[in-house]
C-alpha positions as CSV (number, residue, x, y, z in Angstrom):
1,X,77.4,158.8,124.4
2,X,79.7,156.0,123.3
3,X,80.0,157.4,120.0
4,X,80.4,161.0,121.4
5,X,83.8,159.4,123.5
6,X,85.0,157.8,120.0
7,X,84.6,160.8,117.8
8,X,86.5,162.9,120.3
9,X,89.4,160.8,120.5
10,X,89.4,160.0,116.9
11,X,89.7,164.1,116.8
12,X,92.8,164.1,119.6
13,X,94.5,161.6,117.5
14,X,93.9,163.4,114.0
15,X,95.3,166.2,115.7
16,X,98.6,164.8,116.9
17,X,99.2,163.4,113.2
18,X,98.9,166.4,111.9
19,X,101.3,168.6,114.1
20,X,103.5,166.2,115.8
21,X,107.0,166.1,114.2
22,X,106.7,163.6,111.5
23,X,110.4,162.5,112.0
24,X,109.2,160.5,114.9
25,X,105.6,159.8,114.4
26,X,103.8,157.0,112.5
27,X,100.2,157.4,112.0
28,X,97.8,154.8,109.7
29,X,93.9,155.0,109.2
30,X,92.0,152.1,108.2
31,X,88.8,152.1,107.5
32,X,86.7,148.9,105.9
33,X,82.8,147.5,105.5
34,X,80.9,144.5,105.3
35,X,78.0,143.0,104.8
36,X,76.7,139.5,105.6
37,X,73.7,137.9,104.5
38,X,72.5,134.6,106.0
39,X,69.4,132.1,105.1
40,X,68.8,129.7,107.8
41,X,66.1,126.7,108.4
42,X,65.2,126.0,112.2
43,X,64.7,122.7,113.7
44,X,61.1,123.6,114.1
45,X,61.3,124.2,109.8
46,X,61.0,127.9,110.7
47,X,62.4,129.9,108.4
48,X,64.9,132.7,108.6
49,X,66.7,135.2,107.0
50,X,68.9,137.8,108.1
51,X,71.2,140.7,106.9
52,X,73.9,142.6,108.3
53,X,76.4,145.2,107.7
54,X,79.5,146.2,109.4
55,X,81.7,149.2,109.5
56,X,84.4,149.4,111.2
57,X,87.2,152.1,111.4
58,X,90.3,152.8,113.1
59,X,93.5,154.8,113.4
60,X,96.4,154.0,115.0
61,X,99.5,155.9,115.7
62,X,102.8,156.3,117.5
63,X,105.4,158.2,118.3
64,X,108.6,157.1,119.5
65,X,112.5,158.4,120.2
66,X,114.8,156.5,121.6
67,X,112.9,153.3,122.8
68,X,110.5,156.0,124.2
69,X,107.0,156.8,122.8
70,X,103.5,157.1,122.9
71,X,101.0,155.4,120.9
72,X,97.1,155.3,120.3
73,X,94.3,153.4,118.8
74,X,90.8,154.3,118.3
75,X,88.2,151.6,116.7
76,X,84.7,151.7,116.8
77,X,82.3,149.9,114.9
78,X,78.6,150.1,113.7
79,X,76.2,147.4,112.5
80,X,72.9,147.3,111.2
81,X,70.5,144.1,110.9
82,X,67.4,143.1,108.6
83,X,65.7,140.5,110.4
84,X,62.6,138.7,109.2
85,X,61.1,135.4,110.7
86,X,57.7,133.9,110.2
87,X,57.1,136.9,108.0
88,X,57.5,139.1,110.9
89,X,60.0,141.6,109.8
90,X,62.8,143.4,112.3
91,X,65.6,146.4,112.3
92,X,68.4,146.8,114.6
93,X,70.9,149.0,114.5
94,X,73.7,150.0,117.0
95,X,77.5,151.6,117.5
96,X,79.9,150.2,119.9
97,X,83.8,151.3,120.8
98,X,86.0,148.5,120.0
99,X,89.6,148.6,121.0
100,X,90.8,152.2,121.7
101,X,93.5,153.2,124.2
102,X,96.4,155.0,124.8
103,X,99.8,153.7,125.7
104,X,103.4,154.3,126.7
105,X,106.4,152.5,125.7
106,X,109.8,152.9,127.6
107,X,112.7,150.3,127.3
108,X,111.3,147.0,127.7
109,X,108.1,147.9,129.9
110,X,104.7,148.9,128.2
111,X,101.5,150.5,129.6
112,X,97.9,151.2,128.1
113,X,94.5,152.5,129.4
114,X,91.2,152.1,127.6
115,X,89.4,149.5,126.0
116,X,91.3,146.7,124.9
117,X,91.2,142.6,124.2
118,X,93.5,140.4,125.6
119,X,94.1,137.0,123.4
120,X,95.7,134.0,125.9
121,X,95.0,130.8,124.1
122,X,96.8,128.1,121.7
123,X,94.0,126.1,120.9
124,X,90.9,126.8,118.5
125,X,87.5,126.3,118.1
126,X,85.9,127.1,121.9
127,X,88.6,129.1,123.1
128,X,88.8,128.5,126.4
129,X,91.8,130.6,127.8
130,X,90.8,133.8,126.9
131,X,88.6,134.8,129.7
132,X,89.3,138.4,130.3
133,X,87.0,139.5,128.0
134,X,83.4,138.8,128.0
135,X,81.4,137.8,124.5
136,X,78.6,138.8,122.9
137,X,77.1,135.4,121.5
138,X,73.8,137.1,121.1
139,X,74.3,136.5,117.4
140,X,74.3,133.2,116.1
141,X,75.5,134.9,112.5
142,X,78.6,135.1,113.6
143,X,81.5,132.8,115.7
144,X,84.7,134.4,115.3
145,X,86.3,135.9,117.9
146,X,87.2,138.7,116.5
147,X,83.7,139.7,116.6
148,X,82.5,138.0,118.9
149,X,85.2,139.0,121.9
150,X,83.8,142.2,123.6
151,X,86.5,145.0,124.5
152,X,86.6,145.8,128.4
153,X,88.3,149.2,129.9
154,X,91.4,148.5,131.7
155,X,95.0,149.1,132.7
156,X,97.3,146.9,131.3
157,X,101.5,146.9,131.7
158,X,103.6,144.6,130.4
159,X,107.1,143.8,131.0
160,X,109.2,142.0,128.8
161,X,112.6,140.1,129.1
162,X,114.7,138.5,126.3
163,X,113.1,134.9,127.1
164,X,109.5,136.1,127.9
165,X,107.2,138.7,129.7
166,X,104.8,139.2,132.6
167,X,101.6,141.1,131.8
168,X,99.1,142.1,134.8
169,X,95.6,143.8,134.1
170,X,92.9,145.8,136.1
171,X,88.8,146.4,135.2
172,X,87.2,149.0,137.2
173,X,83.9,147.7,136.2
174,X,83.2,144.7,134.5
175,X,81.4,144.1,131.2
176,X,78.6,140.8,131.0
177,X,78.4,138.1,127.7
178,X,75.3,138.4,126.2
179,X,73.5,135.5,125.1
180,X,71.1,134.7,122.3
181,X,69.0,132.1,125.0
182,X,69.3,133.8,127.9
183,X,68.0,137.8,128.8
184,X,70.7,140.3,129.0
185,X,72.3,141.1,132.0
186,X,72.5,144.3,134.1
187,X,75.6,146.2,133.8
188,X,78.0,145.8,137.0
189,X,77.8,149.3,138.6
190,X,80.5,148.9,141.8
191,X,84.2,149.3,141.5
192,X,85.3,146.3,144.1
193,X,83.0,143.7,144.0
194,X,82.6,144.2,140.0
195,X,86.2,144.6,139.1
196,X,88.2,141.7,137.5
197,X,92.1,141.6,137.5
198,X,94.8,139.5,136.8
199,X,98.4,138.4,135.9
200,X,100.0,136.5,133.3
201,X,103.8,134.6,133.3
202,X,105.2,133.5,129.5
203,X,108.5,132.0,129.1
204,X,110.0,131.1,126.0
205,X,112.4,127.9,126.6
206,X,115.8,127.5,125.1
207,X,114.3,124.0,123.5
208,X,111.2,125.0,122.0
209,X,108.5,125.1,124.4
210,X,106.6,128.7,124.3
211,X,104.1,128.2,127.5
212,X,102.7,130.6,130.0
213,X,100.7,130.6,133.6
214,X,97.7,133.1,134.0
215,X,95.4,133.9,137.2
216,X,92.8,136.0,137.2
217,X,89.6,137.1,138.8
218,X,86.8,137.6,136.7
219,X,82.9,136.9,136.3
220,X,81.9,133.6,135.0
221,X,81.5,133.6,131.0
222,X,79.0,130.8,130.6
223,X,75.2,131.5,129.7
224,X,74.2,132.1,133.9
225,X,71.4,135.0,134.6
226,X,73.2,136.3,137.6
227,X,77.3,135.7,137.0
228,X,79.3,135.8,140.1
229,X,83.2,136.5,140.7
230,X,85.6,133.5,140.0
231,X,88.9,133.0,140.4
232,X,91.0,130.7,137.0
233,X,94.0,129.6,136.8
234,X,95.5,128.2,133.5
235,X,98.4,127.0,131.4
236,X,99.0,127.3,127.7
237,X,101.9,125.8,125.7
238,X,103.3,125.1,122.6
239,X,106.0,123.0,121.4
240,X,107.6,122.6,117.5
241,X,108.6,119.1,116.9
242,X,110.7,119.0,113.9
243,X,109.9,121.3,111.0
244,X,106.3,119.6,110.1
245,X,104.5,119.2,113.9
246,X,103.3,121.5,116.4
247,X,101.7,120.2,120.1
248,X,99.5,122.7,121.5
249,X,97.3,123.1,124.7
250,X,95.5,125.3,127.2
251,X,94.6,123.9,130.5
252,X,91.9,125.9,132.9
253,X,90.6,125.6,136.5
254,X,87.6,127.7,137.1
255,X,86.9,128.2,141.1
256,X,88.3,125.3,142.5
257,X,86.8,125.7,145.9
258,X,83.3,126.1,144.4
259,X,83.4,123.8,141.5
260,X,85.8,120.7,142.8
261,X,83.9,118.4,140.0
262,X,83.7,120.6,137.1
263,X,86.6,123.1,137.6
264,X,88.7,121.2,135.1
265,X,88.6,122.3,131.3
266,X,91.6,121.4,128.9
267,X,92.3,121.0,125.4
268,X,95.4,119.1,123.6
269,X,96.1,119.7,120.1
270,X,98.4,118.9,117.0
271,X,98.7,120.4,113.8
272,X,101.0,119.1,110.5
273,X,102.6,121.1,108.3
274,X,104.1,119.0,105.8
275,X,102.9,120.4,102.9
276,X,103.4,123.9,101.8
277,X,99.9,125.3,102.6
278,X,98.2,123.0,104.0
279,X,97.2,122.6,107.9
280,X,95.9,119.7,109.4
281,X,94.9,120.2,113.3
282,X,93.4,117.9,115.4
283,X,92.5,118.1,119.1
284,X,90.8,116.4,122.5
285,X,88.5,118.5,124.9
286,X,88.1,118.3,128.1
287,X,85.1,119.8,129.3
288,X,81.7,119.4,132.0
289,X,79.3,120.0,129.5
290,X,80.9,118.1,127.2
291,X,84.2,115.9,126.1
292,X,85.0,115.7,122.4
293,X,87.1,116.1,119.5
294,X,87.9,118.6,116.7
295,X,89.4,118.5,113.7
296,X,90.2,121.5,111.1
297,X,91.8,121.5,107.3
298,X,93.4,124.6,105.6
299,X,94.1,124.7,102.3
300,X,95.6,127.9,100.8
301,X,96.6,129.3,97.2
302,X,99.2,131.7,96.8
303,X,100.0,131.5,92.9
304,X,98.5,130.8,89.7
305,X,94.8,131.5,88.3
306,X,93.9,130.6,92.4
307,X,96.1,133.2,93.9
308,X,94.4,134.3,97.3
309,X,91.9,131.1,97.8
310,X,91.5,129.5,100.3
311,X,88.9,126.6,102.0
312,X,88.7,125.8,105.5
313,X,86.9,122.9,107.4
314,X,85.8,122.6,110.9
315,X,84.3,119.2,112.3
316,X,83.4,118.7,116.2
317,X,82.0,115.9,117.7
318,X,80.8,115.4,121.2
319,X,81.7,112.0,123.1
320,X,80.1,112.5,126.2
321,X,76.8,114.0,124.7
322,X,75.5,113.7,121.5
323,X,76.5,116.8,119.8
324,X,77.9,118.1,116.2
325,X,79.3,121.2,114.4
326,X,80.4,120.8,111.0
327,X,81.7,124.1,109.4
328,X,82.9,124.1,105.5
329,X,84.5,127.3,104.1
330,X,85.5,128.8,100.9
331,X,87.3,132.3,100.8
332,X,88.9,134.1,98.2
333,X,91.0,137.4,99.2
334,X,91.5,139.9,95.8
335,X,94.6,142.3,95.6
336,X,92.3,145.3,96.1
337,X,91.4,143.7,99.7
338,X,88.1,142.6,98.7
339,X,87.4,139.7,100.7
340,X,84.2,136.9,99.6
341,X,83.6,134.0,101.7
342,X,80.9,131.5,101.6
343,X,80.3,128.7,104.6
344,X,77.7,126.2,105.8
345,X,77.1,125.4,109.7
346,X,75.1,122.1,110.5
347,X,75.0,122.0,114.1
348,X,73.0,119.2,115.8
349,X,72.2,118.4,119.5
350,X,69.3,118.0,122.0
351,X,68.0,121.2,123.5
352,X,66.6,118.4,126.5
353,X,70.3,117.8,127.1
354,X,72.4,120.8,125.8
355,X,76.4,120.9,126.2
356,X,79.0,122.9,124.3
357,X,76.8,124.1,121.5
358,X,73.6,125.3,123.7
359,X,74.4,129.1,123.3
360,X,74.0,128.5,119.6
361,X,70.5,128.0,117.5
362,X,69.5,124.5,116.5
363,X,69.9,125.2,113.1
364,X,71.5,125.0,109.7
365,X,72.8,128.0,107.8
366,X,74.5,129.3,105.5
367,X,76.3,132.1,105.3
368,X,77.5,134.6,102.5
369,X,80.1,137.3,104.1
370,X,81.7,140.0,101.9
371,X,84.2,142.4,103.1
372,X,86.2,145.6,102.1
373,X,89.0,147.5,103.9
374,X,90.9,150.4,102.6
């Protein structure tokens, strides 16, 4: 059925490049694979070894006269896994729409209906302003949120001003996290008491500071069997000091009234930029579960036998609760937009007393990802 929707809007949308008047119209089709292969050693010296592939198209196009115009996107994507542990060997396949919509653009106010992702945060790491859309942590092969950050269906309009914007949304019907240590959740099935909506305030300030406000009512993203409607509020910022520095932070408040101990996550970050690609970021984390610190490096080649390397490294440390998440990684992007990237997780904590890190496997791994777009 989901793939029945996608294929007939991906047909709409071939349609109206081909006979719209290309004077006005701009259409673009990308299309790209992967594969991923990871070999992994459990804390109980099981081991593990999994495969997957990815393919994931998309086309995108507009129209527009005049400040006036339509535009569309339709992305799906299909995976399939090879799974073998204790010699027990698994398949899984499955096809999922990812962002697809259609929007309307007219002066400075912007509307779009379908499934879409809505990115909030400053900070990086946990990601803790971006709660209007669920996430699917039922894979531990995988952490970033691009692929990690499940699409919902809504209505979104934004209006924009020369200093900043307001942007409101509306879910019909909800969409639940899936978790790798919990049992899926039933789908929410009534418009009402399952519907999540929300607004968001960003002002950019004559000196610097680019911050916003956000409230929103949605369904709690942790790893809980039966999630229930919340209501966050939040603040995210970031201010350049100088040419080299940038201070960075999201504060949230999750259900105040129910949670008056354990409402308050927050996150305060800096980054340097003193030397021409290179990025050092370092930041504090407030959280229940747990309170700790982060640190990331980026180094980046752009000329010379190197040209398109670069190696990334992720350290957190819990404070509160005895908890680590080292993440090394070496990528190399080729001309033809073949992408290679190889990276190491050692993640270590108690399962007796989990905090930030309990949705994922106590494990090592390693990972070998390889991707293609064209």
């Amino acid at each position: 059925m989901r793939m029945g929707v996608a294929a007939s809007l991906i047909s709409l949308t071939i349609a109206q490049i081909l006979f719209w008047s290309p004077g006005h119209a701009q259409g673009a089709l990308r299309y790209s694979g992967e594969l991923g292969v990871i070999g992994a050693l459990g804390s109980d010296s099981v081991v593990q070894s999994r495969a997957r592939g990815y393919l994931d198209p998309a086309i995108d196009f507009k129209v527009t006269e005049d400040g006036f115009g339509w535009s569309a996107r339709v992305s799906a994507r299909g995976w399939s896994q090879f799974a073998e542990v204790q010699s027990i060997s698994q398949t899984q396949t499955e096809a999922e729409i990812r962002d697809s919509y259609i929007g309307y653009d007219w002066q400075n106010t912007r509307v779009r209906l379908g499934f879409q992702s809505l990115s909030w945060g400053e900070t990086f790491g946990f990601f803790i302003a971006d709660l209007p859309n669920p996430r699917d942590l039922s894979d531990p092969l995988l952490l970033e949120i691009a692929h990690i950050k499940k699409p919902q269906f809504m209505l979104q309009a934004q209006r924009f001003f020369s200093d900043g914007g307001v942007q409101l949304y509306f879910v019909p019907l909800a969409r639940p996290s899936d978790f790798s240590l919990a049992p899926s959740t039933e789908s929410f099935q009534k418009v009402g008491p399952d519907s999540e909506y929300g607004f968001r305030v960003h002002r950019l300030m004559s000196f610097g500071l680019d911050g916003s406000f956000f409230l929103i009512h949605h369904h709690e993203r942790e790893v809980i069997f039966n999630p229930s409607p919340v209501w966050s509020s939040g603040v995210t910022a970031s201010q350049s000091m100088g040419s080299d520095w940038v201070l960075r932070t999201d504060q949230v408040l999750i259900d105040l009234k129910k949670r008056p101990l354990d409402a308050w996550r927050g996150v305060l970050g800096l980054d340097w930029n003193g030397v021409e690609n290179v990025t050092l970021g370092g930041q504090l984390q407030r959280d229940p579960l747990n309170t700790g610190g982060s640190l990331r490096l980026t180094l980046r080649r752009t000329s010379g036998l190197l040209d398109g390397m670069e190696f990334e490294a992720f350290w957190f440390q819990g404070l509160s609760k005895s908890e680590t998440w080292v993440q090394p990684k070496l990528s190399y992007t080729t001309k033809s937009n073949l992408k290679i990237s190889l990276r190491y997780d050692w993640i270590e904590g108690s399962i007796f007393d989990p905090g930030l890190l309990r949705g994922l496997l106590q494990e090592d791994r390693g990972l070998l990802w390889m991707s293609y777009g064209f």
